[in-house]
C-alpha positions as CSV (number, residue, x, y, z in Angstrom):
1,X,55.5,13.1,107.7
2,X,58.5,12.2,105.2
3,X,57.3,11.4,102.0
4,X,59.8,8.8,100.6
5,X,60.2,8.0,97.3
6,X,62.6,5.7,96.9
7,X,65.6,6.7,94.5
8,X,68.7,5.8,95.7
9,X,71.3,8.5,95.6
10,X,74.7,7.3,94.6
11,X,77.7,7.3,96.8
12,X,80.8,8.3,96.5
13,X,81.9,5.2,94.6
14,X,78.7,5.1,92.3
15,X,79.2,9.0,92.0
16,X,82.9,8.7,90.7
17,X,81.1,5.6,88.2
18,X,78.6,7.5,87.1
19,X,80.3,10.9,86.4
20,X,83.4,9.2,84.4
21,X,80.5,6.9,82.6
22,X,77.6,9.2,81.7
23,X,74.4,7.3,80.5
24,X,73.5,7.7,76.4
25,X,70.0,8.7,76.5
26,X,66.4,8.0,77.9
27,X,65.6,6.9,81.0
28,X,68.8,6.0,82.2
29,X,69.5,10.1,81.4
30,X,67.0,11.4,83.2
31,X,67.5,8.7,86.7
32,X,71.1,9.6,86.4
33,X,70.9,13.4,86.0
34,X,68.1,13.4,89.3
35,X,70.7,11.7,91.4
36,X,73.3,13.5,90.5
37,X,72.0,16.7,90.9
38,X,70.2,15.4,93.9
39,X,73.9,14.4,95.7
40,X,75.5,17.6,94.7
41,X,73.2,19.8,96.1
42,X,72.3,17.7,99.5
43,X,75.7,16.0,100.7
44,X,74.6,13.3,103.1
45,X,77.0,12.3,105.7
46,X,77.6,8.4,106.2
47,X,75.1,7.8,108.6
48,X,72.4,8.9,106.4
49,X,73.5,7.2,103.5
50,X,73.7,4.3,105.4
51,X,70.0,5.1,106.6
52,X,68.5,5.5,103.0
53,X,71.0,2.5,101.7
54,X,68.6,0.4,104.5
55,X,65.4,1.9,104.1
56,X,66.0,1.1,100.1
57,X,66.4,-2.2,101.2
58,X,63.4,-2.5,103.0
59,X,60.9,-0.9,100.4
60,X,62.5,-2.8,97.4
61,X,60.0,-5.4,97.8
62,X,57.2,-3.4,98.6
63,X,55.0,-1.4,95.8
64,X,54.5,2.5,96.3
65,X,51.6,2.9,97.8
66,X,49.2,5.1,95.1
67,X,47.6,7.9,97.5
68,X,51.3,8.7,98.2
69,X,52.3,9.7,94.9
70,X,54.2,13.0,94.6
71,X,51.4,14.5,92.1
72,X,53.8,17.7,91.9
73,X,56.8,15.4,91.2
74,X,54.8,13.3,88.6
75,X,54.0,16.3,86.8
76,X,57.5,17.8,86.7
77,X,58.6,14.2,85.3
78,X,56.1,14.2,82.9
79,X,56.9,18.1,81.8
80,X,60.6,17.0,81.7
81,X,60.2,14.2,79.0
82,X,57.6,11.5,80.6
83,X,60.6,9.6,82.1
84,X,60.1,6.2,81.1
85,X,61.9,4.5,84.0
86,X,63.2,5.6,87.6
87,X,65.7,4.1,89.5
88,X,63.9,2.9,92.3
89,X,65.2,0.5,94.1
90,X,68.6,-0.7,94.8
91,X,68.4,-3.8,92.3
92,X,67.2,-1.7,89.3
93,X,70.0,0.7,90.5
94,X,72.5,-1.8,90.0
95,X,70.4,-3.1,86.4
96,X,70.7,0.3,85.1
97,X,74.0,0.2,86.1
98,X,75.0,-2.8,84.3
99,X,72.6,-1.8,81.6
100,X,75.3,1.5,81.4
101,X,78.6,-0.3,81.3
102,X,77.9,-2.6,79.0
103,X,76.4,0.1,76.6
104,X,79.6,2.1,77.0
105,X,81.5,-0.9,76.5
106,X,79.3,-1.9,73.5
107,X,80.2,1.6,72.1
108,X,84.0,1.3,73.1
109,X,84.5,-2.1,71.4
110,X,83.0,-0.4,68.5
111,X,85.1,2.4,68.3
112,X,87.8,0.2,68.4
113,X,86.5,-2.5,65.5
114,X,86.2,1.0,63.9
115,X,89.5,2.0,64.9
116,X,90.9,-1.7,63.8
117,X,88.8,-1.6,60.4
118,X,90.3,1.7,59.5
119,X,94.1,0.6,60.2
120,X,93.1,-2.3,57.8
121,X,92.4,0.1,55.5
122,X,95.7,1.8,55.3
123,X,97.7,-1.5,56.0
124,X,95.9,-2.6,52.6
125,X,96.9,0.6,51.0
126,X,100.3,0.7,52.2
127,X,100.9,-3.0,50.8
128,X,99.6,-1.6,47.3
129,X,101.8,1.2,47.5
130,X,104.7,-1.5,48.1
131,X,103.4,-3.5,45.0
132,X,104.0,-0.7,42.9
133,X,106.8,0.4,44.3
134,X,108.6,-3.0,43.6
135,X,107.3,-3.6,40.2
136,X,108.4,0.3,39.6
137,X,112.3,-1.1,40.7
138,X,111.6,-4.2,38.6
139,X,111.3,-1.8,35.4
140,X,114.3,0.4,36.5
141,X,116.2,-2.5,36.8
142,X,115.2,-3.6,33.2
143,X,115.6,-0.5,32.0
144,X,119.2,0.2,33.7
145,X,120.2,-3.5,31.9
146,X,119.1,-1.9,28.5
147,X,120.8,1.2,28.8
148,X,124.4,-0.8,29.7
149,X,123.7,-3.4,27.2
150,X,123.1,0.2,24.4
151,X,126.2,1.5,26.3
152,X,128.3,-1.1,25.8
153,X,127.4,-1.7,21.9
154,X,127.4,2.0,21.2
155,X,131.1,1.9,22.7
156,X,132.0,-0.8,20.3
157,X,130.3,0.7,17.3
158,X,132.5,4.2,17.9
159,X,135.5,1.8,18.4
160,X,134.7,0.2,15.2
161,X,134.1,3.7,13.6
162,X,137.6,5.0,15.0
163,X,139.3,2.1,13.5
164,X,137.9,2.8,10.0
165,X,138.3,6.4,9.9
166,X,142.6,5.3,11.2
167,X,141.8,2.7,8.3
168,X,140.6,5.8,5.7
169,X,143.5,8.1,6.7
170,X,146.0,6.0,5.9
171,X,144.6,4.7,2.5
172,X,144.4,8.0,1.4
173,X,147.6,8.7,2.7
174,X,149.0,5.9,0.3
175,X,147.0,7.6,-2.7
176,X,148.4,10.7,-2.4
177,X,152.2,9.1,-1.9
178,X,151.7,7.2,-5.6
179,X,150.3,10.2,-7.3
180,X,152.8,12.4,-6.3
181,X,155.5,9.7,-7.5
182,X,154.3,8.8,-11.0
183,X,157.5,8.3,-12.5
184,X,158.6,5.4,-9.8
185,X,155.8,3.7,-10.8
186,X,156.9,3.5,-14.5
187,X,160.2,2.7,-13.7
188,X,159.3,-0.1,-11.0
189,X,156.5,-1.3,-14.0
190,X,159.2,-1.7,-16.5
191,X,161.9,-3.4,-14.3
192,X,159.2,-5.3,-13.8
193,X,158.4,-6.1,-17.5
194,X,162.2,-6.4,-18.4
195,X,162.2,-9.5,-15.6
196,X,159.6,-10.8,-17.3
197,X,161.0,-10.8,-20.7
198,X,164.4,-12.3,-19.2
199,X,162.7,-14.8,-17.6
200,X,160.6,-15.6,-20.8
201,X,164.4,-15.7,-22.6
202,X,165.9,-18.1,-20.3
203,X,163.2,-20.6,-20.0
C-alpha cells in the first residue's frame, strides 16, 4: 500500500519562489530543504503533480491517522533537529509561504532603512564639511581685505618715505652749496645791512 504523508512538493513556479527566496531558519528550513531535495531528485511529470496537488486537497481536512506514522521518518526528523513544523497541507504551504516573503521583505526593508540611515549619515557629514568649508572662505576673504588694506598703506608709507628722502637730498644739497660759498653770503649780508642803514638815512 502507499504510505502518504502529505507534503506538498513545489512546482515549478513554487520551485523558482523558493530557490530565489530561501527560508531564514527553523522549521520553515527544514520543510523547504525536504521539498527541495525531494523535487530534484524525483521529477514528477504534470499528471502526477496534478495527482498529489488533488490528493493534498482531499487530506487537508483530514488528521493523519496515528498507526500510520512513518516511525523511520519521525525518527530521522527528530535526529535532524526535532523539526518543529511540516508543511503539510496545501494551506500551511501557502502560510509558510507568506510567512517567507514577508520575512524576506521585513529583512529587505531593513537593509534599506539601514541603507537610508547610513546615507543620512554622510549627507549630515557632508553638510558639516560644507559649513567649514564656507566659514573657511569667510576668513580668507577677511583676511585677503587685510592684506590689501596693509598693501595699500604700506604703498603709501614708502611713497611718503620716497618723498622725504627726495626732501633730504635736496636740503643737504642746499647746505653744501652755502658752505662752499661763504664769501657770498657776507657780501649779500652786508648789501643787506648797507640797505638798511640807507633806508634808516632817508626816513
Amino acid at each position: 500500500s502507499l504510505h502518504t504523508r502529505s507534503v506538498l512538493l513545489p512546482t515549478s513556479r513554487t520551485r523558482l519562489a523558493m530557490a530565489t527566496l530561501p527560508p531564514r531558519s527553523g522549521a520553515f528550513s527544514e520543510g523547504y530543504n525536504f521539498a527541495y531535495a525531494w523535487d530534484k531528485k524525483v521529477p514528477l511529470t504534470g499528471q502526477q503533480n496534478a495527482a498529489i496537488s488533488a490528493l493534498s486537497h482531499t487530506l487537508a481536512d483530514r488528521p493523519f491517522p496515528a498507526h500510520l506514522q512513518d516511525a523511520d521518518n519521525d525518527s530521522a526528523f527528530e535526529e535532524a533537529g526535532a523539526v518543529d513544523a511540516a508543511l503539510v497541507n496545501t494551506h500551511q504551504f501557502y502560510k509558510w509561504f507568506v510567512q517567507l516573503e514577508s520575512a524576506m521583505k521585513s529583512e529587505i526593508d531593513e537593509k534599506y532603512r539601514l541603507y537610508e540611515s547610513t546615507l543620512q549619515e554622510h549627507v549630515n557629514t557632508c553638510d558639516g564639511i560644507l559649513r567649514q568649508v564656507d566659514d573657511t572662505l569667510n576668513l580668507f576673504e577677511q583676511v585677503q581685505s587685510l592684506h590689501s588694506r596693509a598693501a595699500i598703506r604700506i604703498q603709501t608709507l614708502h611713497d611718503a618715505c620716497d618723498q622725504l628722502l627726495m626732501d633730504k637730498q635736496r636740503l643737504v644739497g642746499f647746505a653744501e652749496a652755502l658752505r662752499s660759498h661763504p664769501s657770498e653770503i657776507q657780501r649779500a649780508t652786508s648789501k643787506f645791512s648797507s640797505f638798511a642803514r640807507l633806508a634808516q638815512f632817508l626816513l
